[in-house]
N, C-alpha and C positions, 0 to 999 in steps of 0.2 A: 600363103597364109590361110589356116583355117579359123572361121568361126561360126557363129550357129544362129538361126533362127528359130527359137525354143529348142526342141532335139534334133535340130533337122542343121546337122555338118555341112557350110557351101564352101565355095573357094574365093574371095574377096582379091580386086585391082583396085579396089579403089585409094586412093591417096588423100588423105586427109589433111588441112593445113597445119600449119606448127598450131601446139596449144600447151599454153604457157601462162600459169597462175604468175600475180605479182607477187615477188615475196614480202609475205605479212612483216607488218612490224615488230618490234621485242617491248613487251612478250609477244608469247604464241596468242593466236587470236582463238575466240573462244570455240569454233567449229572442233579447232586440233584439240583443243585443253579438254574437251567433253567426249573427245574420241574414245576412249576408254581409259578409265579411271584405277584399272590394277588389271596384273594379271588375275584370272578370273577363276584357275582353278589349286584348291588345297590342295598340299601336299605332307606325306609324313617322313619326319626327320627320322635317323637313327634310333631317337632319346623317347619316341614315341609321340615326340610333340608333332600338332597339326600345326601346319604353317600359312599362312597367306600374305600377300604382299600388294601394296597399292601404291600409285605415283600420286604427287600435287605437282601439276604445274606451277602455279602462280608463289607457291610456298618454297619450290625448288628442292623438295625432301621425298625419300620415301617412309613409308609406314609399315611394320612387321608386325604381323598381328600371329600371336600364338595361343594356343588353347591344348589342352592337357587332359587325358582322359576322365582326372576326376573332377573334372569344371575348370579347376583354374586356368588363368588366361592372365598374358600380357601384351604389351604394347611396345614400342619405339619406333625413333624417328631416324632415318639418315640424312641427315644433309649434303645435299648435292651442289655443283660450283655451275651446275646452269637450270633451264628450264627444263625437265624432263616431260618428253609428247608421249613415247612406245615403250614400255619392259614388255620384257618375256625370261620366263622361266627355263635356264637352259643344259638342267639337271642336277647333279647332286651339289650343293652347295654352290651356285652358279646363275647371277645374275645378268641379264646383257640391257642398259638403259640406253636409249636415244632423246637426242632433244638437241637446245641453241642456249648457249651462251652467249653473252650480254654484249659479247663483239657481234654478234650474228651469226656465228660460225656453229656447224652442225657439228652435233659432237656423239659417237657411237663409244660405249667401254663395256667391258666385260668387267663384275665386281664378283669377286671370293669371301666368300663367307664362313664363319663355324657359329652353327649354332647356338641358341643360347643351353647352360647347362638347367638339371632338373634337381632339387634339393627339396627330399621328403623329409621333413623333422618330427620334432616329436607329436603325437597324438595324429601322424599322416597328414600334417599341414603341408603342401608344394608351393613348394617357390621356384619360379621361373625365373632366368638370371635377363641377361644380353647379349645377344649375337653380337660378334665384331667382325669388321671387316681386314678381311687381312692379305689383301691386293685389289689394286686398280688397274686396267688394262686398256688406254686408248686405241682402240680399234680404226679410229675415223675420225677426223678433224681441220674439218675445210669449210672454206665460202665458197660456195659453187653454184652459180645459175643453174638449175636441174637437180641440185643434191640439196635443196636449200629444208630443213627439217624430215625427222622422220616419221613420217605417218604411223605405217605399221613392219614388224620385225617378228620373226620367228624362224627355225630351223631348217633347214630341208628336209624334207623326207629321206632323200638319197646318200646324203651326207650331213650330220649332223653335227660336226664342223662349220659347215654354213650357214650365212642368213639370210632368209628373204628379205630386202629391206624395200619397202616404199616411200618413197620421198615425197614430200609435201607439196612443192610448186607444178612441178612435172608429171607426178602422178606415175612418174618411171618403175618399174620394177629392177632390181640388181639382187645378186649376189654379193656376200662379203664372205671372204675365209679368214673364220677368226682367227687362224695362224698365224697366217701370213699379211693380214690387209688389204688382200687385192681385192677388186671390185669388179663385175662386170655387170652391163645396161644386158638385161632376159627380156624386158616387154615393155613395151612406152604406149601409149594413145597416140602416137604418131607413128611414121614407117622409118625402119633404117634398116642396114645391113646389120643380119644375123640378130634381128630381133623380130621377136614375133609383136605385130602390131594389136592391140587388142582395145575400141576406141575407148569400149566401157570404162577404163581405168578411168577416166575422168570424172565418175558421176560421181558422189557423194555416197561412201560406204562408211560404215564406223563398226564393220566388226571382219574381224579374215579371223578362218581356222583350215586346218589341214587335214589330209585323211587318206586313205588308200584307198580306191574304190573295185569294186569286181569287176566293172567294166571298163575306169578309166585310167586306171593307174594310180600313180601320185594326184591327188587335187588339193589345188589351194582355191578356198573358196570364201570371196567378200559377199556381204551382208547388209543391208541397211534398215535399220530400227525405227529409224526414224522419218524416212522418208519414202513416200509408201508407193511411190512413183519410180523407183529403183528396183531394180529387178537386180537377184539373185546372179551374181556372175560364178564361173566356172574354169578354173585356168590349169589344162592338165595336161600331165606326161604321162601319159598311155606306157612305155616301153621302160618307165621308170630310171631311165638314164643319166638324168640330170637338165634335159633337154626339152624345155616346151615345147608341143605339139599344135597344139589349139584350145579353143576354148567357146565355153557356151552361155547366152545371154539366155536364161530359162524365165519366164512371166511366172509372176509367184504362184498363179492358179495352175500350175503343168510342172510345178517342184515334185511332187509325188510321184505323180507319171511316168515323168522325165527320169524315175528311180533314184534319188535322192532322198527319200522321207523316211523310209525303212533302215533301223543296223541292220539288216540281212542286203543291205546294199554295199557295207563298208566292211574291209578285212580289218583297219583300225583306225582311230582318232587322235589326233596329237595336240 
């Protein structure tokens, strides 16, 4: 297994003991609920509308917020049958939420959407209608020691089919293929077979984003805003395969250095 000491690639034996969060109560406890509050970036419909979108935990809803070139703007609500912890935006009309239901059981779906419609009247007044939903797709729906909430979800770079999912207690990294359901454990804070160990998942991050890099391939990269004793992790596929390689714990003051701080470091960002 590789990992890094700022920029500096070693090769780790060490064995770490099991580590294992208890799973929080229902609700979600306030750390997960505060994790991130919507996905974070617009986007533009067919219809020219700008779109954005946010979770409530504790309301158990999302919120669609639209805005329209010549100002006007509306709002709605979805309501959802659990607690939602992670959305992510997963292309054209194509939502994917996580979160727990009131059994405890983690629940991953894919939702379909059509936008709301645009209605210019007379003297150029716009009115913006309602999005509706028009599928629901259980991706994932279990009580599972390890699987218990989802932290954070987003796409692969390699296949865009898939999710990166991080679970709540475990701190586990998986794959999900929204096709088909299956699942497989890519990196845990602990050691196993045919997982790349990486300890850092444990610490307390509240933001991942993804990216290509010039020198390291696909990276998925967590984040902490909040806690300023959290260093910058790094979790990449160099040969862009599919397949973790290693990854690097970079000290915030050597993020630049380390060539991370520059777009002329990145072919793109997702």
């Amino acid at each position: 297994m590789k990992l890094a000491l700022g920029c500096l690639a070693i090769v780790s034996l060490v064995s770490w003991s099991s580590f294992q969060v208890s799973p929080p109560v229902d609700p979600p406890p306030k750390e997960l609920r505060e994790t991130e509050k919507m996905w974070n970036k617009k986007w533009t419909e067919a219809n020219g509308l700008i779109g954005h979108v946010a979770y409530y935990t504790t309301s158990k809803k999302l919120t669609m917020s639209w805005r329209h070139s010549t100002g006007a703007s509306a709002t709605q609500d979805i309501a959802l049958s659990f607690y939602p912890t992670a959305l992510f935006r997963g292309g054209v009309d194509l939502l994917f939420v996580g979160g727990r239901n009131q059994l405890g059981q983690t629940v991953i779906q894919s939702m379909m959407y059509v936008p709301p419609t645009v209605t210019i009247g007379s003297g150029g007044v716009v009115t913006i209608g309602t999005a509706s939903v028009t599928g629901i797709n259980v991706l994932y729906h279990e009580k599972t020691v390890g699987r218990d909430m989802v932290r954070f979800m987003r796409a692969t770079l390699y296949n865009p089919s898939k999710l990166v999912v991080q679970f709540w207690d475990s701190r586990d990294l998986y794959t999900l293929d929204t096709a088909s359901g299956a699942y497989v454990k890519i990196a845990s804070p602990t050691s196993g077979a045919g997982v790349l160990q990486v300890t850092h998942l444990q610490d307390h991050f509240d933001k991942m984003w993804f990216a290509e890099h010039v020198s390291y391939g696909y990276v998925y990269v967590l984040l902490s805003a909040k806690h300023n004793s959290v260093d910058p992790l790094v979790i990449y596929d160099t040969n862009k395969d599919g397949v973790l390689d290693g990854y690097l714990s970079i000290p915030r003051d050597q993020w630049a250095t380390c060539g991370f701080e520059s777009a002329f470091d990145f072919v793109r960002f997702e």
